[in-house]
N, CA and C atoms as an extended XYZ file, in Angstrom:
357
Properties=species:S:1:pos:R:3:atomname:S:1:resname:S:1:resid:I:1 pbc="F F F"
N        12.114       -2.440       33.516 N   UNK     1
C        11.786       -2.377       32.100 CA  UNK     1
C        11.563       -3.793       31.598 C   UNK     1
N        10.179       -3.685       31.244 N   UNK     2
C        10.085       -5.780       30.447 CA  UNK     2
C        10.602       -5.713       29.123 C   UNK     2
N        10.721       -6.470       28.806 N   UNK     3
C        10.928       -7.347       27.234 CA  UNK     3
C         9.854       -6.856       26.419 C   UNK     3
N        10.203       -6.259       25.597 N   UNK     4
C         9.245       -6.256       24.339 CA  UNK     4
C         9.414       -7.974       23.400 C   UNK     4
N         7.547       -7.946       23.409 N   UNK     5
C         7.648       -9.841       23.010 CA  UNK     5
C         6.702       -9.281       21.559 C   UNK     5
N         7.479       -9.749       20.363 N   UNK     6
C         6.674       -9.397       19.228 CA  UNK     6
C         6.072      -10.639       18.619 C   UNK     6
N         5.295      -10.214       17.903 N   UNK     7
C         4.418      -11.658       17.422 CA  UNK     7
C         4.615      -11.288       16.277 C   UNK     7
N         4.593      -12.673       15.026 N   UNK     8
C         4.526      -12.136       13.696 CA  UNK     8
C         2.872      -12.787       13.265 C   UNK     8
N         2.462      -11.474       12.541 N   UNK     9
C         1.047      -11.902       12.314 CA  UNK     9
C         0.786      -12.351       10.447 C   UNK     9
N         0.939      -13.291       10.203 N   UNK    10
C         0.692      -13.766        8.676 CA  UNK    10
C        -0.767      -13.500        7.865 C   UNK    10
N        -0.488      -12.601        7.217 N   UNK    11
C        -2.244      -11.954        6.986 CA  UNK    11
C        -2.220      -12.755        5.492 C   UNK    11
N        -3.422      -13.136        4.879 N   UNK    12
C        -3.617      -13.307        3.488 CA  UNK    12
C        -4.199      -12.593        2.799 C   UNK    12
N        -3.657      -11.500        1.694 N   UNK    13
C        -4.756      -10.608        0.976 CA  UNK    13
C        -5.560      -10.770       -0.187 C   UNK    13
N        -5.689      -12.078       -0.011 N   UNK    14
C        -6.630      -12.656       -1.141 CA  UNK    14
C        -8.416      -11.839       -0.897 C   UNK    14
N        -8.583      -11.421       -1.957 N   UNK    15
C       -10.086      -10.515       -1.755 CA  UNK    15
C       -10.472       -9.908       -0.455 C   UNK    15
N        -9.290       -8.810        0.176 N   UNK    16
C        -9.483       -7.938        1.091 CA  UNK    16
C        -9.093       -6.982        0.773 C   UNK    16
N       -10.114       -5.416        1.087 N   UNK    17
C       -10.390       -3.883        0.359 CA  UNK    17
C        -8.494       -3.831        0.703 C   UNK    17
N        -7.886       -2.914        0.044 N   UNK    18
C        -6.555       -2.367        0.107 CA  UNK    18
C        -6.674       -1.389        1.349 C   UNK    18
N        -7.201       -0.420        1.353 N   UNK    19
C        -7.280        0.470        2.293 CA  UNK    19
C        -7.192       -0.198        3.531 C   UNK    19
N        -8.166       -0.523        3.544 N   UNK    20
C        -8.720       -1.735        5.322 CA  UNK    20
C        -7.559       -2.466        5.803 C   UNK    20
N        -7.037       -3.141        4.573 N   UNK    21
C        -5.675       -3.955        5.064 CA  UNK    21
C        -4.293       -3.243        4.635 C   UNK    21
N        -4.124       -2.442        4.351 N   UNK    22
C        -3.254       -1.084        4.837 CA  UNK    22
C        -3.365       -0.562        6.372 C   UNK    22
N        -4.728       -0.139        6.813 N   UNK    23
C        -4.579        0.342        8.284 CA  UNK    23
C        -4.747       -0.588        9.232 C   UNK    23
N        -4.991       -2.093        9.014 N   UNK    24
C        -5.058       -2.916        9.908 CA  UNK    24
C        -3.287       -3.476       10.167 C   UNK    24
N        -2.731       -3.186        9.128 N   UNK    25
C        -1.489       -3.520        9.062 CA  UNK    25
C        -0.598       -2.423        9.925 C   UNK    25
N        -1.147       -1.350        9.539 N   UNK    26
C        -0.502       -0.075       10.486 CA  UNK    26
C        -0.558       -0.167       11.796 C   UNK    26
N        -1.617       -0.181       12.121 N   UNK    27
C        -2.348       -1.014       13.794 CA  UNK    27
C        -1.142       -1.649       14.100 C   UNK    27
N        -0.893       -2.895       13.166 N   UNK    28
C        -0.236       -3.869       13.967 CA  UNK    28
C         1.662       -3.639       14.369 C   UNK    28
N         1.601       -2.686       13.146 N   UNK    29
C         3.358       -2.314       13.192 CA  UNK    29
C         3.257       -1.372       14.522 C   UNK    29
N         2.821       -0.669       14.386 N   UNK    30
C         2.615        0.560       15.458 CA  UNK    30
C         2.293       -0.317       17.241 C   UNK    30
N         1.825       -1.332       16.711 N   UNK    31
C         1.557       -1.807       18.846 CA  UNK    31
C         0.048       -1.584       18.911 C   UNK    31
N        -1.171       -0.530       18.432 N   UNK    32
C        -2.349       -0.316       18.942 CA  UNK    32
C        -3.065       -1.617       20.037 C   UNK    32
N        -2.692       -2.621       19.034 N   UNK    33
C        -3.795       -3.751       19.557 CA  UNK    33
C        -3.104       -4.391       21.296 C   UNK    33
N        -2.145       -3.726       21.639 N   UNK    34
C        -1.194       -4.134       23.142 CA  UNK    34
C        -1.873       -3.222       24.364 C   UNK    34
N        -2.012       -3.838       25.202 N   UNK    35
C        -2.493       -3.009       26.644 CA  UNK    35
C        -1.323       -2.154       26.807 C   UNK    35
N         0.394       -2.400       26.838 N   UNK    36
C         1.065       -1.232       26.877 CA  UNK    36
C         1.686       -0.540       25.804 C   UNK    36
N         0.634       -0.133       24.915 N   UNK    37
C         0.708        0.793       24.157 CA  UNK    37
C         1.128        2.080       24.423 C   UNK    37
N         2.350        2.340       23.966 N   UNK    38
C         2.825        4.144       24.211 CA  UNK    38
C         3.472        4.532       22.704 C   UNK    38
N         2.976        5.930       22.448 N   UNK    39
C         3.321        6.389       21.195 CA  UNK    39
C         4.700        6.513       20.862 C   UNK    39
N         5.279        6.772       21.774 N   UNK    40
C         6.897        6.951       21.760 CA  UNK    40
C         7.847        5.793       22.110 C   UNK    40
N         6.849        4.252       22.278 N   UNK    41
C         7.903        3.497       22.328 CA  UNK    41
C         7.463        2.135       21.365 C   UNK    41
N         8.203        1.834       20.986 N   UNK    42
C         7.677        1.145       19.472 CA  UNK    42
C         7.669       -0.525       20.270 C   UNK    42
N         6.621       -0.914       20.368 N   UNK    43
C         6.429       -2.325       20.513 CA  UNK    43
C         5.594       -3.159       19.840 C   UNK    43
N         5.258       -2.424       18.392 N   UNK    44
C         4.503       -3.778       17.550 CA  UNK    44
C         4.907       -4.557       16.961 C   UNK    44
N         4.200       -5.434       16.646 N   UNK    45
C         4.656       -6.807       15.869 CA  UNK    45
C         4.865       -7.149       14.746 C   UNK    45
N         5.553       -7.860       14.095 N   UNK    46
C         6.114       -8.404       12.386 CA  UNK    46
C         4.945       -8.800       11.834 C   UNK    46
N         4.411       -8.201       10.948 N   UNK    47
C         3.545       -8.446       10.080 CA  UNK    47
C         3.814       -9.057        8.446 C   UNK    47
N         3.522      -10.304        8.182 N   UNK    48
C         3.764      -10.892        6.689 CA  UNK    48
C         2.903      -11.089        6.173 C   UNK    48
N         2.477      -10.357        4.935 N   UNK    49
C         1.385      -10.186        3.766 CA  UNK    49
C         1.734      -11.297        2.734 C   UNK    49
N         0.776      -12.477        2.436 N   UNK    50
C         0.922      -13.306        1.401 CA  UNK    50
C        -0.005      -13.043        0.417 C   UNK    50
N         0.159      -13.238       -0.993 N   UNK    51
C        -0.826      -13.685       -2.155 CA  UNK    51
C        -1.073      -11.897       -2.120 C   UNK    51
N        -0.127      -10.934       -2.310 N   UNK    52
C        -0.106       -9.447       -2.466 CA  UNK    52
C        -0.908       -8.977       -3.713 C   UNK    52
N        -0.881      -10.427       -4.980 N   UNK    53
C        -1.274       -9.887       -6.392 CA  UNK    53
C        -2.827      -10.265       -5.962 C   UNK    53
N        -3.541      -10.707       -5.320 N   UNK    54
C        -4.906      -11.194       -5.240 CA  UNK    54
C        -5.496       -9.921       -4.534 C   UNK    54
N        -4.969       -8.934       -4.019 N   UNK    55
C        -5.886       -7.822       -3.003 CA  UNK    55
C        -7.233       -7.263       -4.227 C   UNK    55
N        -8.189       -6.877       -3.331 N   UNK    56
C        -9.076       -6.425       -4.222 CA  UNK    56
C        -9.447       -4.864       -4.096 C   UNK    56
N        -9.185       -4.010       -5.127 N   UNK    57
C        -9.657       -2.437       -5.217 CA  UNK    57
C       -11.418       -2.307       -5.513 C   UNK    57
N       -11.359       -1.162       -4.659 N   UNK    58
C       -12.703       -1.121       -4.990 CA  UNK    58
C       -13.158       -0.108       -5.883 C   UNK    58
N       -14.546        0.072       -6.666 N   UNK    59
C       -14.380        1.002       -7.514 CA  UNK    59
C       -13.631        0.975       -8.907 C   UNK    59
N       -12.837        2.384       -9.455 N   UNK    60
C       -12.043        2.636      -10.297 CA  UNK    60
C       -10.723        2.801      -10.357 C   UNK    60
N       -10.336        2.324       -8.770 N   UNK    61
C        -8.940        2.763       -7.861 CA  UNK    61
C        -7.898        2.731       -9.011 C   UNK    61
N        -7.908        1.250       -9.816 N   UNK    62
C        -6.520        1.298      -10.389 CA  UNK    62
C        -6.609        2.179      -11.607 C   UNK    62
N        -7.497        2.262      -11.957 N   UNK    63
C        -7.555        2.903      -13.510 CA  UNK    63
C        -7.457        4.862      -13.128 C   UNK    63
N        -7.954        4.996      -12.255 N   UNK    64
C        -8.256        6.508      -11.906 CA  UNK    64
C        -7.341        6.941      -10.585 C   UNK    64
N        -6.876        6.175      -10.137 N   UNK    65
C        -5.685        6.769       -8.708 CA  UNK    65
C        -4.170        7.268       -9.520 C   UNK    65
N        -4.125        8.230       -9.370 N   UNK    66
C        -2.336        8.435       -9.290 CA  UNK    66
C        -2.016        8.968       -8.242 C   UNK    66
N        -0.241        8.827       -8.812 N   UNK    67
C         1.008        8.616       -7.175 CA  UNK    67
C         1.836        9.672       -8.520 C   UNK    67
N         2.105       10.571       -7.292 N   UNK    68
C         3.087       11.963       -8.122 CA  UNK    68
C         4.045       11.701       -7.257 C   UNK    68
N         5.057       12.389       -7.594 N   UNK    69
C         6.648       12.951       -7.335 CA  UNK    69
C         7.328       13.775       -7.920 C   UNK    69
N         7.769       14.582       -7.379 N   UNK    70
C         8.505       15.611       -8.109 CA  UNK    70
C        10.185       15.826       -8.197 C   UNK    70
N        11.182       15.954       -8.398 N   UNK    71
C        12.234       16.213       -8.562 CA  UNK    71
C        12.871       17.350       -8.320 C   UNK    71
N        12.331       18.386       -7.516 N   UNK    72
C        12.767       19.816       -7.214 CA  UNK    72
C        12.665       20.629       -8.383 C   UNK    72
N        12.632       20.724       -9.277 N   UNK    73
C        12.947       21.535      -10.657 CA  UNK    73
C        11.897       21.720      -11.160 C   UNK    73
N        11.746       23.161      -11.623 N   UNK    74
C        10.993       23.359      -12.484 CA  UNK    74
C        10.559       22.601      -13.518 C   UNK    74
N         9.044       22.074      -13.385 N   UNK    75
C         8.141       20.836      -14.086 CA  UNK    75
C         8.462       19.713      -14.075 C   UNK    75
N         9.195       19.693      -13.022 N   UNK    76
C         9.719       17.974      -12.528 CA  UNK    76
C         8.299       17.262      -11.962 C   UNK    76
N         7.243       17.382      -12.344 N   UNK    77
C         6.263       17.133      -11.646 CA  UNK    77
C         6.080       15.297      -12.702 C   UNK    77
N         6.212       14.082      -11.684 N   UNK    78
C         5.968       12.862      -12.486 CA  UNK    78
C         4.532       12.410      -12.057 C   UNK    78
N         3.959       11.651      -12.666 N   UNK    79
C         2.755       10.963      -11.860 CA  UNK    79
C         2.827        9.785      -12.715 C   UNK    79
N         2.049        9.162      -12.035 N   UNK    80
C         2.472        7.464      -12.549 CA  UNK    80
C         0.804        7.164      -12.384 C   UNK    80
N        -0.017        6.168      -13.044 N   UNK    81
C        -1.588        5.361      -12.731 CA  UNK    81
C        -0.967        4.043      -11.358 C   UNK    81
N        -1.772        4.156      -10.294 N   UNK    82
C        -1.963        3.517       -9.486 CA  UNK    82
C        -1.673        1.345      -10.393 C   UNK    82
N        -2.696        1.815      -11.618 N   UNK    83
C        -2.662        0.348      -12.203 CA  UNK    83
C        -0.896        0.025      -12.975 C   UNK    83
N        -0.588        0.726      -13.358 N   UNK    84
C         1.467        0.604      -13.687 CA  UNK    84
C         2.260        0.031      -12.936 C   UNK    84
N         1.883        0.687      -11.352 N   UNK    85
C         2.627        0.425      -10.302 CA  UNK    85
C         2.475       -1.035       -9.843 C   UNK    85
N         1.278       -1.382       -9.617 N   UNK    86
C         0.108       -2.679       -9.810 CA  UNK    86
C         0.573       -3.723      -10.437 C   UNK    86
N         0.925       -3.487      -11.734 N   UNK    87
C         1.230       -4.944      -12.477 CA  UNK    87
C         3.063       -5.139      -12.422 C   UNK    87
N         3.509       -3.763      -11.841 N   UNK    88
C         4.860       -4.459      -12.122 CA  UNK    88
C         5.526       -4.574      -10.499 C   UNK    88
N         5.280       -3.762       -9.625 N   UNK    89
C         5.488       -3.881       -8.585 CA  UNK    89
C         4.669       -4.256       -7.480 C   UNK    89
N         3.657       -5.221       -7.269 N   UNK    90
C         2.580       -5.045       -6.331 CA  UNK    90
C         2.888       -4.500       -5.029 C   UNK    90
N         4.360       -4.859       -4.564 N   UNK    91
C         4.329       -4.404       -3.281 CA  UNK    91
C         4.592       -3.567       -2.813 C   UNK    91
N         4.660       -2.380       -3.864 N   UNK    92
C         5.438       -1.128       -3.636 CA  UNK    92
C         3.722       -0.119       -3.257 C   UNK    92
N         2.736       -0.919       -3.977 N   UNK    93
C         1.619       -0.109       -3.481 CA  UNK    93
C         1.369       -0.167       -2.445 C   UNK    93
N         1.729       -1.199       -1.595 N   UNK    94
C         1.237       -1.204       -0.249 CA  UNK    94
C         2.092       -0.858        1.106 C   UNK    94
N         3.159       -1.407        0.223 N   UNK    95
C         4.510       -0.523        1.112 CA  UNK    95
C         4.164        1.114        1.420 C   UNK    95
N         3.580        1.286        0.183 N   UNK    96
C         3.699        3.456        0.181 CA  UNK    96
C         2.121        3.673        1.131 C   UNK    96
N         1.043        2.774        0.816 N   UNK    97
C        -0.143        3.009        1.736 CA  UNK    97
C         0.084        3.165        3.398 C   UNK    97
N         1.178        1.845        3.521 N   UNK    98
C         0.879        1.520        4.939 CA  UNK    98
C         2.057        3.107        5.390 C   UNK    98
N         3.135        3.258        4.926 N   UNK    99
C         4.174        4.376        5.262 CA  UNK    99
C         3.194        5.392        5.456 C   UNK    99
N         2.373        5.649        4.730 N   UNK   100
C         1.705        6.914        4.666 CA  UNK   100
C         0.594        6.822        5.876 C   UNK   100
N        -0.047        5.700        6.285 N   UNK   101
C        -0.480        6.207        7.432 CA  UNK   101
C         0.171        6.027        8.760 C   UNK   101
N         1.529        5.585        8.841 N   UNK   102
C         2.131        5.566       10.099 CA  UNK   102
C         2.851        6.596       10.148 C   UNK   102
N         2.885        7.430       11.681 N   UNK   103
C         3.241        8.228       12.077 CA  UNK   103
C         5.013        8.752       11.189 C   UNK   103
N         5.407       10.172       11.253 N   UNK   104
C         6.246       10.416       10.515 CA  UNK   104
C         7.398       11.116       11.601 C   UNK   104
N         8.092        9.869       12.226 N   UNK   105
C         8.729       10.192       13.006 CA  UNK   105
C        10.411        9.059       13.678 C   UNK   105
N        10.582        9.209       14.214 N   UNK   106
C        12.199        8.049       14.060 CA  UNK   106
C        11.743        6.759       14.200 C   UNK   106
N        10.537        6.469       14.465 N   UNK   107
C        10.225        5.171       14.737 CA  UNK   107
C         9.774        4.799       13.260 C   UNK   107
N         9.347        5.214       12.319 N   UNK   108
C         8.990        4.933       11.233 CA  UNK   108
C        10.085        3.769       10.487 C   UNK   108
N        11.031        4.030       10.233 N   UNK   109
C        12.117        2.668        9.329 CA  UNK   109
C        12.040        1.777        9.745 C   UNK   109
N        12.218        1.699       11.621 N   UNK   110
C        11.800        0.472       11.751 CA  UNK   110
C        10.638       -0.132       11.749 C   UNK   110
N         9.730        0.433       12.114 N   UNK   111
C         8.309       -0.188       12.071 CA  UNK   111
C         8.629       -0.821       10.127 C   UNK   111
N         8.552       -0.432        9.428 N   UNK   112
C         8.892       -0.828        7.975 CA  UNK   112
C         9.586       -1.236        7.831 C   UNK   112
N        10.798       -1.765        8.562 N   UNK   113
C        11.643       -3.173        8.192 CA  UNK   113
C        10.150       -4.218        9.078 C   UNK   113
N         9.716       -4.337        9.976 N   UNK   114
C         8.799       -5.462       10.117 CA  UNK   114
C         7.586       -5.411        9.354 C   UNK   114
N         7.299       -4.800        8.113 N   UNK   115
C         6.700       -5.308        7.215 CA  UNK   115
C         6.998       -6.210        6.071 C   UNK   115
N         6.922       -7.750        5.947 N   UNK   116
C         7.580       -8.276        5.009 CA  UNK   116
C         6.060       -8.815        4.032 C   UNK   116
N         6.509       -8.435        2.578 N   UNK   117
C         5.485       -8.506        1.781 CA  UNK   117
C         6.053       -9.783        0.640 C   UNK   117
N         5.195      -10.862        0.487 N   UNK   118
C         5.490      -11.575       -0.322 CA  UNK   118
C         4.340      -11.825       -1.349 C   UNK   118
N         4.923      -11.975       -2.776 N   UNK   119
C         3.639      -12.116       -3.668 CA  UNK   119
C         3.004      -13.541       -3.782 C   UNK   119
């Protein structure tokens, strides 16, 4: 059995689409870009996002996207504008993008402790 050797990759999201650098980020937590890539064994690398408030949406994203949640209860239904989340939390939008396209399974928390997001 070798050593898992992780790299930390320092991305800048100054005027790059959100989406694109959401799944390029997923890529990298997940291992894709490694010759021994296996789904069931987690060997990707630490990824650190700088300048988080500079990303660029394309379109109407912030004004017209919402993020729901519900509370179990009858009409617990919340939704929040994509742009709310935006000005007070930037990194919580990208935290919830990249979660959402990595696999939903025990490897998930950790892959998301090696995402570190700084504004």
């Amino acid at each position: 059995m070798s050593i898992i050797e992780r790299k930390t990759h320092v991305i800048d999201a100054t005027d790059k689409p959100f989406g694109r650098l959401a799944s390029a980020i997923a890529g990298l937590l997940q291992g894709k870009h490694k010759v021994q890539y296996l789904p069931n064994i987690d060997i990707g690398d630490t990824v650190e996002v700088l300048n988080i408030k500079k990303i660029k949406f394309s379109g109407k994203k912030l004004e017209q996207k919402m993020y729901y949640r519900h509370s179990g209860y009858l009409g617990g239904l919340k939704e929040i504008k994509a742009k709310t989340i935006f000005t007070t939390k930037p990194a919580q939008i990208l935290e919830m993008a990249v979660k959402n396209m990595l696999p939903k399974n025990r490897l998930l928390t950790a892959r998301m402790k090696r995402l570190i997001i700084k504004p």
